[in-house]
OpenMM code with the backbone's topology and positions (N, CA, C; nanometers):
from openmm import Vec3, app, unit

residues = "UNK UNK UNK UNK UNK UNK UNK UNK UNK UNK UNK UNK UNK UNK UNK UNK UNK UNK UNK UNK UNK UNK UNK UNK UNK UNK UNK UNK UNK UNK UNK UNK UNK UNK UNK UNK UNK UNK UNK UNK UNK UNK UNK UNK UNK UNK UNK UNK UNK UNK UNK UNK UNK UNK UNK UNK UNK UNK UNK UNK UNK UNK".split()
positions = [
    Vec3(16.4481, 5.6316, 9.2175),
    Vec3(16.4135, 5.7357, 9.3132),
    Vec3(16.3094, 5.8315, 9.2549),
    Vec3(16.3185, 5.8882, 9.1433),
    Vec3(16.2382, 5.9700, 9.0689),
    Vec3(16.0841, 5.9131, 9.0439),
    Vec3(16.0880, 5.7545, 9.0396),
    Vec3(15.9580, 5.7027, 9.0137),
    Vec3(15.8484, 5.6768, 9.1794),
    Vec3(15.9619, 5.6512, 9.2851),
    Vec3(15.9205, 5.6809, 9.4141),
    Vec3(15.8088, 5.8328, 9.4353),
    Vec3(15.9300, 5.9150, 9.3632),
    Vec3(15.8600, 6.0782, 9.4086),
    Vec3(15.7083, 6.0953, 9.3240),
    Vec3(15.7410, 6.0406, 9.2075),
    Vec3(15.6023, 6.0269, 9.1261),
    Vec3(15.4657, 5.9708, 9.1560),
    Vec3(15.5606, 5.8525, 9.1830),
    Vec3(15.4182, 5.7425, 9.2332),
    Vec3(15.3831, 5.8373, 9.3475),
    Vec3(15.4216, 5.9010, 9.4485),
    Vec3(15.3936, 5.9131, 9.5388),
    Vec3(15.2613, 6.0323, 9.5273),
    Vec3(15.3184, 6.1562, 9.4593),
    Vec3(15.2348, 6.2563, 9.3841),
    Vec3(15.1352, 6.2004, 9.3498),
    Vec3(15.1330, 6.1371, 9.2442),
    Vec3(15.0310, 6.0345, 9.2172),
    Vec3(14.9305, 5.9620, 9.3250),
    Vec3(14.9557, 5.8965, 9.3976),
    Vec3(14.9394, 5.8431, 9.4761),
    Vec3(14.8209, 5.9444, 9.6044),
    Vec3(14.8988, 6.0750, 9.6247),
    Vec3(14.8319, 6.2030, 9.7006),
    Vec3(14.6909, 6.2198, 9.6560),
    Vec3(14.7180, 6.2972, 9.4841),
    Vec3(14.6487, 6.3261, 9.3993),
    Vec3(14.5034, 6.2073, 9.3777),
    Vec3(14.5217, 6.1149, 9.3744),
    Vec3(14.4328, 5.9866, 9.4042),
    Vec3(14.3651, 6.0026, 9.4969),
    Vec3(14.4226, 5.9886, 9.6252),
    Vec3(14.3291, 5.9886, 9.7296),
    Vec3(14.2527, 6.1008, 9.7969),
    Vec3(14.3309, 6.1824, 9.6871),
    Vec3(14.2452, 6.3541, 9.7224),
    Vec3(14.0938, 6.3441, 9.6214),
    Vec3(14.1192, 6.3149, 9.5248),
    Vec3(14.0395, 6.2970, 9.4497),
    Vec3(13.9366, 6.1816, 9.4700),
    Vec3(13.9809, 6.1041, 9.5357),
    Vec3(13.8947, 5.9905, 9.5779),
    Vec3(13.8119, 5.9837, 9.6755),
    Vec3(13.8154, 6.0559, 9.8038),
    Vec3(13.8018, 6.1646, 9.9029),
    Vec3(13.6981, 6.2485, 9.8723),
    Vec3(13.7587, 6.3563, 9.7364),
    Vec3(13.6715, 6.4428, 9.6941),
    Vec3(13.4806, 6.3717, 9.6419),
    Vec3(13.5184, 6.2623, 9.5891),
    Vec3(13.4212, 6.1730, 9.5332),
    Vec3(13.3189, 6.1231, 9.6478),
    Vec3(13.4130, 6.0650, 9.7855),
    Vec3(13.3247, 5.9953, 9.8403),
    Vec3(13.2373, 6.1099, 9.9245),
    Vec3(13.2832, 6.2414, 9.9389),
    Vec3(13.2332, 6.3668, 9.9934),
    Vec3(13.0877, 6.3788, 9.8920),
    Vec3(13.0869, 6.3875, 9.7747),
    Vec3(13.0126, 6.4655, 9.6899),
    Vec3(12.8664, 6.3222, 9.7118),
    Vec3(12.9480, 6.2139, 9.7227),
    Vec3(12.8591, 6.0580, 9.7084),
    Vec3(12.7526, 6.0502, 9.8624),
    Vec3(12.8286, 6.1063, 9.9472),
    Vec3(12.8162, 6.1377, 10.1456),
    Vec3(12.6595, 6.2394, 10.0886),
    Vec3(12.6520, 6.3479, 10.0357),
    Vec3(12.5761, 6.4551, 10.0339),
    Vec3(12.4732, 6.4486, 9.9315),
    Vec3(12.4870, 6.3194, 9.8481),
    Vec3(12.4269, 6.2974, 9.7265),
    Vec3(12.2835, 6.1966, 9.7662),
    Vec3(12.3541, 6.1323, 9.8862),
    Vec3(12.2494, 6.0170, 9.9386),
    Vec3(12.1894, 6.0390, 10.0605),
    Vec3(12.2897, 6.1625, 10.1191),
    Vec3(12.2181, 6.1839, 10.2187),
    Vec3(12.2812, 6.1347, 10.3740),
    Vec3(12.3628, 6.0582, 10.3474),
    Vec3(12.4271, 5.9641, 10.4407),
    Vec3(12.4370, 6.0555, 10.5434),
    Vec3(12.4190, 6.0002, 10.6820),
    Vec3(12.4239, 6.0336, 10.8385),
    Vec3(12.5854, 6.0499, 10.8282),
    Vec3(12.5728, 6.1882, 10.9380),
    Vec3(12.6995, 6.2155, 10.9936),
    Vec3(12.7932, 6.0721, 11.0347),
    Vec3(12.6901, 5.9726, 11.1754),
    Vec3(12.7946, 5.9319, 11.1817),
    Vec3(12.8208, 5.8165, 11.1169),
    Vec3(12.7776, 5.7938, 11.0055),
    Vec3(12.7812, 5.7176, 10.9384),
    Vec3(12.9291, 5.6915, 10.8683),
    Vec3(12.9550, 5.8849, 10.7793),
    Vec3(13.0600, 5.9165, 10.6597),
    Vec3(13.1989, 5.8745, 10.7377),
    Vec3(13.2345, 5.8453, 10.8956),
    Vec3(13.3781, 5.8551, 10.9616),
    Vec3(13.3702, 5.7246, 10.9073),
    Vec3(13.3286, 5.6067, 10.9270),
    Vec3(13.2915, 5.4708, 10.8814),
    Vec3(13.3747, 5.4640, 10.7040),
    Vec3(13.2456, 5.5394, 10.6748),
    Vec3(13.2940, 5.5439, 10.5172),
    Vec3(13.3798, 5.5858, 10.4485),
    Vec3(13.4216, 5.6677, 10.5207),
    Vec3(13.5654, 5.7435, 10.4481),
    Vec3(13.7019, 5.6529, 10.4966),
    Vec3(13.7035, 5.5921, 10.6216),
    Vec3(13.8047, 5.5212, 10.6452),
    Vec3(13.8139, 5.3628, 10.5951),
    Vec3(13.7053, 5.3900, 10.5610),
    Vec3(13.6715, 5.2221, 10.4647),
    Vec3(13.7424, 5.2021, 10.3763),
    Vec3(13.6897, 5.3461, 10.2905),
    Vec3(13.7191, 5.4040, 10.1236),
    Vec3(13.8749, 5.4066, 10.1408),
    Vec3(13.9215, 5.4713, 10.2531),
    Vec3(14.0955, 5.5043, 10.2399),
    Vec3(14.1941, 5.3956, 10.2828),
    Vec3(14.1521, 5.2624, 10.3891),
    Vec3(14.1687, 5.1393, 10.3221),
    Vec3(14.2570, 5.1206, 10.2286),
    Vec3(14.1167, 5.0877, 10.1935),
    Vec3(14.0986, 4.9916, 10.0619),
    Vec3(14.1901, 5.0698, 9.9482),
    Vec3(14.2097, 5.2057, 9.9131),
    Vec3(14.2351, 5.2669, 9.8287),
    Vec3(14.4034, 5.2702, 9.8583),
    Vec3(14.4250, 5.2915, 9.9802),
    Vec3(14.5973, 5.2662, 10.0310),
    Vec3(14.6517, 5.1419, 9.9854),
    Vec3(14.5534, 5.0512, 10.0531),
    Vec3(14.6192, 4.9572, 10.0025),
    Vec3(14.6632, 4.8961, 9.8873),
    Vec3(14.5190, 4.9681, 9.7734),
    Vec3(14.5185, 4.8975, 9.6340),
    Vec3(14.6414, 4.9963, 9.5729),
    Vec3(14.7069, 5.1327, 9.6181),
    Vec3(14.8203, 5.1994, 9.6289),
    Vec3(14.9488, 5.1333, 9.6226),
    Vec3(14.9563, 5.0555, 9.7419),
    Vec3(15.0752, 5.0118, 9.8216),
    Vec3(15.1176, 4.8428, 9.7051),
    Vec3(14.9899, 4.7971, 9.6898),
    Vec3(14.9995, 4.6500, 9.5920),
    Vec3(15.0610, 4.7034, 9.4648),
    Vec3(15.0152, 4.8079, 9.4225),
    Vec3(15.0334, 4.8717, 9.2808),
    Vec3(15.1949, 4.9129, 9.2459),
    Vec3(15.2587, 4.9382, 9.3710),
    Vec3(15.3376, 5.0363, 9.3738),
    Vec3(15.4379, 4.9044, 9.3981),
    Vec3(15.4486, 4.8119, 9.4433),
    Vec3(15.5068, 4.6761, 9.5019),
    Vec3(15.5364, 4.6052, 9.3444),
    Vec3(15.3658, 4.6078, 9.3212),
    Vec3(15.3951, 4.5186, 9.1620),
    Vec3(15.4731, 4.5643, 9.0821),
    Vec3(15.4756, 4.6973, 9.0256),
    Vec3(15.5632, 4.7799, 8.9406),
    Vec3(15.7003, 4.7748, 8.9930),
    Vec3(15.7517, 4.7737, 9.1204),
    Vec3(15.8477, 4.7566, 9.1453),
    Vec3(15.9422, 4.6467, 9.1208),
    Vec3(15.8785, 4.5435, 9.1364),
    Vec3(15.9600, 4.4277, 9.1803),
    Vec3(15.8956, 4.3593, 9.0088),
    Vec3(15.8328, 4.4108, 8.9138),
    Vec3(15.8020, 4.3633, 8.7857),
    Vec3(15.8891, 4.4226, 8.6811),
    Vec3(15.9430, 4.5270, 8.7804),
    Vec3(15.9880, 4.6348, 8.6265),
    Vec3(16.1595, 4.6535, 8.5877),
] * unit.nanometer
topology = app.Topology()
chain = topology.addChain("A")
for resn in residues:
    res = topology.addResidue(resn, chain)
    for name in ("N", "CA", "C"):
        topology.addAtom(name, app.Element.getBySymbol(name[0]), res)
């Protein structure tokens, strides 16, 4: 249960930060408004999911 609450923190903290990145990357290149809704839901995806695999493997490995 305790590693649930962690990963999960973890997990927040990631995609805030990952978020924060693709914001700074959006303004760096210049990218069109409606371009970034595209890109950010791409980015959060991919990033959930590589989350959700991570969190599965450790589980059922450990």
């Amino acid at each position: 249960m305790i590693f649930l609450i962690w990963f999960s923190l973890f997990a927040l903290f990631f995609l805030y930060y990952i978020n924060k990145l693709s914001t700074s990357f959006c303004l760096k290149k210049e990218i069109p408004e409606e371009k970034q809704d595209r890109f950010y839901r791409t980015i959060n995806v991919l990033i959930t999911i590589l989350l959700v695999s991570t969190y599965l493997e450790i589980l059922y490995t450990a």
